[in-house]
C-alpha positions as CSV (number, residue, x, y, z in Angstrom):
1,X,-3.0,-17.5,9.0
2,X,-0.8,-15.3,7.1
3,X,-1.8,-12.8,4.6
4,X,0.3,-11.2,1.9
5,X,-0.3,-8.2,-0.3
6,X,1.6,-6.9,-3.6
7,X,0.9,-3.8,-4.9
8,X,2.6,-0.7,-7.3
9,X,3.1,-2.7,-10.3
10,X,2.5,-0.9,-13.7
11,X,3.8,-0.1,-16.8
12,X,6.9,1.6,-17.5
13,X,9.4,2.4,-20.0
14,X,13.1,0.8,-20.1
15,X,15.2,2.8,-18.2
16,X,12.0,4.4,-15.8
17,X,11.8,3.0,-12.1
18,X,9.1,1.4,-10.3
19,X,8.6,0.7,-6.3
20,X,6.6,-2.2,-5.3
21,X,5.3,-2.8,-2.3
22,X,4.2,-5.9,0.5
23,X,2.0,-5.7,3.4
24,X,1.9,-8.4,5.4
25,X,-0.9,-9.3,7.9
26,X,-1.8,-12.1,10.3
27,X,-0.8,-13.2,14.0
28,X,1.7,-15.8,14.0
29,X,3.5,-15.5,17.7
30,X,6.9,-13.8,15.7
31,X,7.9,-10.3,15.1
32,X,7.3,-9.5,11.9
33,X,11.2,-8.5,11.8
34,X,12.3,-11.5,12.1
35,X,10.5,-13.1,9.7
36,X,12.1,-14.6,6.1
37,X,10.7,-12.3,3.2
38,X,11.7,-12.4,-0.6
39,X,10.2,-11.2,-3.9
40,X,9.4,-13.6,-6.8
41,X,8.4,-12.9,-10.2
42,X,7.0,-14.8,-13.2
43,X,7.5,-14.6,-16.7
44,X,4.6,-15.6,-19.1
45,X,6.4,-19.1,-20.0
46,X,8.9,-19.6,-17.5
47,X,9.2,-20.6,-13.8
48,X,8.9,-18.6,-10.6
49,X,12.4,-17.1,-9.6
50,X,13.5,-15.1,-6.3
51,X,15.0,-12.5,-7.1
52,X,15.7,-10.5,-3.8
53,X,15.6,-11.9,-0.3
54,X,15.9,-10.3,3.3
55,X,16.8,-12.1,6.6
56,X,16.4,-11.0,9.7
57,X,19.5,-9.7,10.2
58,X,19.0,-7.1,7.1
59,X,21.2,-9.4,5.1
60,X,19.8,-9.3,1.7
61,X,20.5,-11.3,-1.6
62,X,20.1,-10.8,-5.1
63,X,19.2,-12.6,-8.3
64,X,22.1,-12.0,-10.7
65,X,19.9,-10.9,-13.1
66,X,18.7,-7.7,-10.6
67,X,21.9,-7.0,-8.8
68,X,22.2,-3.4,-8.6
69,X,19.3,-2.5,-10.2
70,X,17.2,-3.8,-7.4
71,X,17.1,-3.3,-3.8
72,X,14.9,-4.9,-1.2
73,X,13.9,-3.5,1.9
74,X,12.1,-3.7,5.2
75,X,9.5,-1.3,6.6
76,X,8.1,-0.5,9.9
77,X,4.8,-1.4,9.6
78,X,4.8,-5.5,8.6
79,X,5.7,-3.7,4.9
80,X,8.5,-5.2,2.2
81,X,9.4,-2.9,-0.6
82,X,11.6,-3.6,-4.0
83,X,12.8,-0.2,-5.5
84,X,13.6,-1.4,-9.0
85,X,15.5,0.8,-11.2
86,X,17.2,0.8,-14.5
87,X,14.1,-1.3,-15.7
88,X,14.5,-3.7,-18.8
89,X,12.3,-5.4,-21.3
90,X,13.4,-8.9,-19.7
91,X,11.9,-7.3,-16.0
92,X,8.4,-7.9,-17.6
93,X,6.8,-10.2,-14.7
94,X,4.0,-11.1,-12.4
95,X,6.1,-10.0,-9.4
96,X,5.0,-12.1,-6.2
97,X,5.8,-11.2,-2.4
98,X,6.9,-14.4,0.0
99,X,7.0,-14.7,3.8
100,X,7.7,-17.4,6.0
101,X,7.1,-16.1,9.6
102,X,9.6,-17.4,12.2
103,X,11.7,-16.7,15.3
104,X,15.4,-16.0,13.4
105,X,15.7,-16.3,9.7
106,X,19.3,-16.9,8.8
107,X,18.8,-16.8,5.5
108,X,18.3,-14.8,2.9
109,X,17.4,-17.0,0.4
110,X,16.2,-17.0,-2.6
111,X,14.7,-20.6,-2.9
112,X,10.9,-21.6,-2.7
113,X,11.6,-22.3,1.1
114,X,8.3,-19.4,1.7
115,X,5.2,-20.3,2.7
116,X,3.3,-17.4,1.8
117,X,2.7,-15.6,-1.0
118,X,0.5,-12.6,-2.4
119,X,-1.8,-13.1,-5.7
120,X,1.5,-10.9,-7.7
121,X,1.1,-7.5,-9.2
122,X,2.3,-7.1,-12.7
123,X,5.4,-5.4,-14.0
124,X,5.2,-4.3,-17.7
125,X,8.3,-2.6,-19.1
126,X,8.2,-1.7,-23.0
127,X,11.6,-0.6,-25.2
């Protein structure tokens, strides 16, 4: 069984940055490197949408609405992180943290294609 964990939401105001972070926990017989991972995030009336996705290769992709602004990474320690900069109004969120654990992930992708996700950490940015 997997487990995933979001946490460094808050509130911030537009322009300020904000670093979220992912651990990820469970034994599922891959490296945690090689695993799929991608954050989500949730506006109060609209759908879920990936927004920045990491393969196993370091290959990452980006939501059009994020691109360079956001940046996904990788730690050491089973950790994913999204530095998010340049924040806007429209960033306001439940921001959610996906893994699908397997042996190569050729992705990155940016579809629902994740079998686990945290319970979401909130990202509140005011004008």
């Amino acid at each position: 069984q997997v487990h995933v964990a979001e946490s460094g939401g808050g509130s911030v105001q537009a322009g300020g940055s904000l670093r979220l972070s992912c651990s990820v926990s469970g034994d599922t017989g891959y490296t945690y490197n090689t695993y799929c991972m991608a954050w989500f995030r949730q506006a109060p009336g609209k759908e879920r949408e990936g927004i920045a996705g990491i393969d196993s290769d370091g290959k990452t992709i980006y939501a059009d609405s994020v691109k360079g602004r956001f940046t996904v990474s990788k730690g050491n320690e089973k950790t994913l992180y999204l530095q998010m900069d340049s924040l806007k109004p429209e960033d306001t969120a439940m921001y959610y943290c996906a893994a699908e654990p397997m042996r190569y992930c050729s992705g990155p992708y940016l579809e629902p294609v994740y079998n686990y996700y945290g319970q979401g950490t909130q990202v509140t940015v005011s004008s």
